[in-house]
N, C-alpha and C positions, 0 to 999 in steps of 0.2 A: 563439560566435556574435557575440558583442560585439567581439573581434577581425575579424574577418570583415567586418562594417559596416563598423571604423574605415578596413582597409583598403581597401575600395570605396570608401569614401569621399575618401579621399586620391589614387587613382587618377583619383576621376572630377575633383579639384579640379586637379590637374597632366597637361597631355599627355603623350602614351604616348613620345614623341620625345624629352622634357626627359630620361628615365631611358637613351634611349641616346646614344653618341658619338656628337659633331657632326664628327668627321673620317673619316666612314665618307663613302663617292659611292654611291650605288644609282641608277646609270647604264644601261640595257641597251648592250651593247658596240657594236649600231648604228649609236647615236646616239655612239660617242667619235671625237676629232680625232685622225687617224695619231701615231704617236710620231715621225715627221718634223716636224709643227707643234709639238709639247713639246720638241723639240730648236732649231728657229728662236725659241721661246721663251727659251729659254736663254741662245741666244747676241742675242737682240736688248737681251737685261740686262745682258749682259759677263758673263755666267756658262760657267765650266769644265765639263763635262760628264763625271764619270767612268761613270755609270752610270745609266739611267733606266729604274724598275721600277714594277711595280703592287702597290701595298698596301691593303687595305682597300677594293678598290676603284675607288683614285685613282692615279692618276700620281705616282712620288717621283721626283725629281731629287736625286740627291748629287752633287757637285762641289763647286766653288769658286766665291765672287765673282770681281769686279775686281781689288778689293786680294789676291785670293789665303786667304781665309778658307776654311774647308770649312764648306758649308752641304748642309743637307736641306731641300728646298721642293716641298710637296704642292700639285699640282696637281687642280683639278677633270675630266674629261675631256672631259668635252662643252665647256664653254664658255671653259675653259683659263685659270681666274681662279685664282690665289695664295691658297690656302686656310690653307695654313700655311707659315713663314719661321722655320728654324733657323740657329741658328748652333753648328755642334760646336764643341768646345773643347779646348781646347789638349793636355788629356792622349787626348783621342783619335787625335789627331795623333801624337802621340808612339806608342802603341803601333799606328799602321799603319806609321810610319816602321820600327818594330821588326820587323814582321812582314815588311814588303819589305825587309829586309835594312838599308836605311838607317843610318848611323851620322853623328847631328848633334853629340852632344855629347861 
């Protein structure tokens, strides 16, 4: 019972929101922007576009910057605001190079 309070208790002192992921969209698909608009997104950053999917919800962009980096950047759907900015790194690079046959070094 004493368990029981502590955790109601604790429940009722934190929002029910803080215990889940803030990189989930609960968007109804209505209200999202064409993956035309996530694609002129991309390209109005100087971003590469290899592929642009729904995760969680949201909109993922994988490609490249500018300079040629491979980035993942989670888009919101509806209002198409940059919710998260990755940067892959280098040994991932290497094993896509591997898996397309590539031979760098």
């Amino acid at each position: 019972m004493k368990k029981t309070l502590t955790i109601l208790g604790f429940l009722a002192v934190f929002p029910a929101g803080v215990a889940l992921a803030d990189d989930d969209c609960f968007v109804p698909m209505a209200d999202w922007q064409p993956r035309d608009a996530v694609a002129r997104l991309a390209e109005e950053n100087g971003w590469t576009v290899r592929r642009i999917k729904i995760d969680d919800g949201c909109y993922e962009i994988d490609g490249r910057d500018a300079e040629g980096r491979r980035i993942e950047v989670t888009v919101h759907p509806a209002t198409l605001e940059v919710i998260e900015f990755e940067y892959e790194d280098d040994e991932d690079d290497r094993r896509e190079r591997d898996r397309e046959g590539g031979d760098d070094d």
